[in-house]
N, C-alpha and C positions, 0 to 999 in steps of 0.2 A: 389494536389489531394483533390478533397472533400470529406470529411467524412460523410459528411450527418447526422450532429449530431444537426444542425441548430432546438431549440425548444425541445429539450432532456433535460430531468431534473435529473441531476445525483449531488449524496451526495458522497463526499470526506472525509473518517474520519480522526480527527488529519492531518487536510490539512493548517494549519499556516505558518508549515515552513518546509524544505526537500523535500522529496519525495512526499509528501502527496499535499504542496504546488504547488510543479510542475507540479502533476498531477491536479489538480481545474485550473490552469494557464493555460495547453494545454488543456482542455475540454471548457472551455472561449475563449481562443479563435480561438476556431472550430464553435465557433456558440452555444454551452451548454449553458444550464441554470445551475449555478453550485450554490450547498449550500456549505460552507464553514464550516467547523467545529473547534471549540479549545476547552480549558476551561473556557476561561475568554472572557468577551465581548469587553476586550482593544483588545486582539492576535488577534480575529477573523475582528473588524474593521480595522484595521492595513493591516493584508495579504489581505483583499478585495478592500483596497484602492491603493494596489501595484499591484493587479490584475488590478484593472479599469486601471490606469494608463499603464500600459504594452502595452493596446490597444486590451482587452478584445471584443469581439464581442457579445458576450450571457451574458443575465443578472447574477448575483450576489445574492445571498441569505446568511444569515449566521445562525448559530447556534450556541451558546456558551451553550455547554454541556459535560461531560464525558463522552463518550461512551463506555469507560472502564468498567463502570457501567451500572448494570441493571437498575438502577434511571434514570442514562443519554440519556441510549436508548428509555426510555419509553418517554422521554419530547423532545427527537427529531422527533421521531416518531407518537407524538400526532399531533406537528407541522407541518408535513410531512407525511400527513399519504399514501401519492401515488408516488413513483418515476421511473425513466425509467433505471437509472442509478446508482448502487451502488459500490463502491470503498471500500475495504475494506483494508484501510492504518492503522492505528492507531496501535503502536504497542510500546512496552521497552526493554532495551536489558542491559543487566551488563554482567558482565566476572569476573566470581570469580574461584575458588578449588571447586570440586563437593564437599567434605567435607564440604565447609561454607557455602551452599547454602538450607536454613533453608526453613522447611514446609510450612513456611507463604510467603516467598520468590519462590514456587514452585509455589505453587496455586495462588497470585498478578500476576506471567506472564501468566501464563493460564488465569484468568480471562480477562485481557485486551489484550493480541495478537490471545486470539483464540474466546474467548464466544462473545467479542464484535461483531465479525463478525458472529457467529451462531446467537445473538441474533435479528440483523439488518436481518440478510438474512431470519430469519424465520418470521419475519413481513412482509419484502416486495417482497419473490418471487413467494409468492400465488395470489399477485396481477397482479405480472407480466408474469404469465401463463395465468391469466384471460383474458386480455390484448393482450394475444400471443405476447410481446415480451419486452423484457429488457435485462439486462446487470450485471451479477456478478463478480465483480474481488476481489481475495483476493490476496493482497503484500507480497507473501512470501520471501522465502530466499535460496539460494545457502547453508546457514546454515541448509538448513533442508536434503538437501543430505549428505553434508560435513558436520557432524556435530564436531562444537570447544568443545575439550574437557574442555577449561576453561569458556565456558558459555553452557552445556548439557541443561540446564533449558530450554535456547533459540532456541536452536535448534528442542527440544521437541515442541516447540509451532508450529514454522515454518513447522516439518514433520505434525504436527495435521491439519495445516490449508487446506495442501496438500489434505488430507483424506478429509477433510469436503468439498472442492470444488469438487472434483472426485462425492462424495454421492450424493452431491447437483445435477451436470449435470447430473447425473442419472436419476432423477428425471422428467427431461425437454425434453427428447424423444420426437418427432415427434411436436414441439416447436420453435416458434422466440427464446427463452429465452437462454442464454448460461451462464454459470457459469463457469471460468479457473484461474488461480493461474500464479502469474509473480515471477518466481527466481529469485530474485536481488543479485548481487555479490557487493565488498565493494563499496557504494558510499560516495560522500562526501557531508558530514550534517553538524549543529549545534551537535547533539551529537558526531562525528566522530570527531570533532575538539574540543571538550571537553577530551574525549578520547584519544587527541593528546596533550591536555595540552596547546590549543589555542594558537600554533606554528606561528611565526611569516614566510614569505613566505619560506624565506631559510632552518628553520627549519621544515616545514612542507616537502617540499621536501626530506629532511633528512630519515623524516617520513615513507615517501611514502616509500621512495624504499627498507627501511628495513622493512618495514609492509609487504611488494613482495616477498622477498628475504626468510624471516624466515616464514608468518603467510600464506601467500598465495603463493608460487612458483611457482606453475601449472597453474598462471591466464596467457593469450596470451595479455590482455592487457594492464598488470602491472602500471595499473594507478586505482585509484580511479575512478569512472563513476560518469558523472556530473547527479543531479537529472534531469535534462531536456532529459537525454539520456533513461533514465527509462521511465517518463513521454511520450514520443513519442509513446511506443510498449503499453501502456497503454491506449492510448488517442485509435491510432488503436483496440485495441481487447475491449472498449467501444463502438466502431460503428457499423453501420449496414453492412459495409463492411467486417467485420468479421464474418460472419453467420456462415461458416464451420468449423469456432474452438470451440469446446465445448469439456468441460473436460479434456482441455491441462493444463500442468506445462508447462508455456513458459519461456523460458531463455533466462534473460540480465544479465548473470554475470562475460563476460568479459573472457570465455571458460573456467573457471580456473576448470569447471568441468568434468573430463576426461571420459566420457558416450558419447557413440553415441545418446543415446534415453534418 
């Protein structure tokens, strides 16, 4: 299928490695022009040289800046002052006792899993109304339905990003432009394998099926989802092929969430 994204200029935040990666990887190569983001300018040459290599079709861009910051977004966004496509990946997650999860610790995840993406989206989707037409995705979570009681902070962010992509499609009524939110269920990452204690394969398996058993039971696909499987419904609801989704929560999290709607 062609997506028709051949010459689209879409920014990936926190696109180095994971999710974020896979996503800049399927938009490359669909034909995107893709900016690639981290915080240092080794992570960011690095994933854009495993991109080319992959057999990347659409050019390469990168940015090495915070976008967890209000600094970060201002020097991405100088750079980049026009895009067609916005990815709003960049996100932290810990798993503590609501007790030890301290005020300064409350507001660090809000400011980098929710503002980064208010702050990006309200620079560039006045542009892309002007325009008549772009593309807002923000990466949420199956944690923002299901929320884990031992990381509430995270899940707090994940239900917030929900509300700001709904506000935002609002917004874009009778409009190219669409803005929808992707529920991710557990994938597996660099952090997820930290998380694991960077299990060797047997032990990770181990992992797996007691991470299903106790933390997720309800999933139907009681596996971790590869980031490539995320990146797929992401790269789609990026194109112009997706016109009639605007203001979805779309779900890739493996059904673990027992809702019809």
């Amino acid at each position: 299928m062609n997506l028709q994204l051949e010459g689209k200029l879409a920014l990936v935040s926190g696109s180095t490695a994971g999710i974020g990666y896979a996503i800049a990887e399927g938009l490359a190569a669909e034909g995107a022009r893709v900016i690639v983001n981290g915080r240092t300018e080794k992570r960011v040459q690095e994933a854009m040289a495993k991109i080319t290599a992959s057999g990347a079709r659409g050019g390469l861009e990168g940015v090495a800046a915070d976008l967890g910051s209000a600094e970060g977004v201002r020097a991405a966004v100088k750079r980049f002052p026009e895009i067609d496509i916005l990815v709003n990946n960049v996100g932290i997650f810990d798993f503590k006792p609501f007790e030890e999860i301290s005020d300064a610790e409350w507001m660090r995840v809000f400011e980098i899993n929710v503002m980064s993406g208010v702050r990006l989206s309200r620079h560039y989707l006045p542009g892309m109304k002007q325009r008549n037409w772009g593309r807002i995705l923000f990466i949420s979570s199956e944690s923002a339905v299901h929320i884990p009681p031992d990381g509430i902070q995270y899940g707090m962010t994940k239900t917030a990003q929900l509300a700001v992509a709904r506000g935002l499609a609002e917004t874009t009524a009778e409009t190219a432009v669409t803005v929808n939110s992707v529920l991710v269920g557990p994938t597996m990452s660099e952090g997820v394998e930290r998380m694991l204690g960077n299990p060797t394969p047997e032990e990770r398996a181990k992992a797996e099926r007691e991470f299903f058993r106790t933390a997720r039971p309800t999933s139907l696909l009681q596996r971790f989802a590869d980031a490539k499987e995320i990146a797929a419904m992401v790269t789609f609801l990026a194109s112009p092929l997706s016109s009639a989704t605007n203001g979805a929560a779309i779900r890739v999290e493996g059904g673990l969430l027992q809702t019809i709607v």
